[in-house]
N, C-alpha and C positions, 0 to 999 in steps of 0.2 A: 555441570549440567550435561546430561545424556544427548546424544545429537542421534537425530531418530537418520536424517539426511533423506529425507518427505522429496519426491520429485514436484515440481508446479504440481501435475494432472494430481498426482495424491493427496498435497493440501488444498487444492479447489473441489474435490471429491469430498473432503470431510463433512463441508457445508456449514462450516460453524456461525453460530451467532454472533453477531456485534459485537455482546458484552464477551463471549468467549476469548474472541480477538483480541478486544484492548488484555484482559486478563492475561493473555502472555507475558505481558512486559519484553516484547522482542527489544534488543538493541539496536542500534543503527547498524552495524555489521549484519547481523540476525535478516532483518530487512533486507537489504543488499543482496545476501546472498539468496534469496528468495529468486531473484531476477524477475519479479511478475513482469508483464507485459503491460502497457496502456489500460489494455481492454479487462486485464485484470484488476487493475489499480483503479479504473472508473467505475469498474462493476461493484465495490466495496460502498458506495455511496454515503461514505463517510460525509460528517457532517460539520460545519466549518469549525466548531470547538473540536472536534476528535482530529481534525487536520492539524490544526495549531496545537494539540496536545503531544503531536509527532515530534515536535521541535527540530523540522527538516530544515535544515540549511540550505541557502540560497543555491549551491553546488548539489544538495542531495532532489531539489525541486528541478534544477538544470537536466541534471540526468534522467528524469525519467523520460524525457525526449519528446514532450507532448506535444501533438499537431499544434500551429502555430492558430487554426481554424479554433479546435477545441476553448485554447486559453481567448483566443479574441471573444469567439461566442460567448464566452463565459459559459459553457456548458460543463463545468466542472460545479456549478453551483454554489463557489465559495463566497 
């Protein structure tokens, strides 16, 4: 696989569709090395089947560091 090595700002500039996204088939490494941010990771407003289709481990949901506010409110909308 060609690794283009996209910075954040250039694959947030792409604008891609939903279905474009899942059509990647990113790995969980793939992901990772994205580093998005919170604000990048909530602005996807994935939807609770497209969350659980990630099959992020308890460790991979740990690390995205989410405000403790966010997960209480439930403003993640899962």
């Amino acid at each position: 696989m060609l690794s283009l090595a996209l910075t954040e700002a250039e694959i947030l500039s792409l604008a891609l569709t939903e279905a474009e996204v899942l059509s990647l088939a990113l790995t969980e490494a793939d992901v990772d090395s994205l580093a998005l941010t919170e604000a990048d990771v909530l602005s996807l407003a994935l939807t609770e089947a497209e969350v659980d289709s990630l099959a992020l481990t308890e460790a991979d949901v740990l690390s995205l560091a989410l405000s403790d506010a966010l997960v209480e409110a439930d403003s993640l909308a899962l």
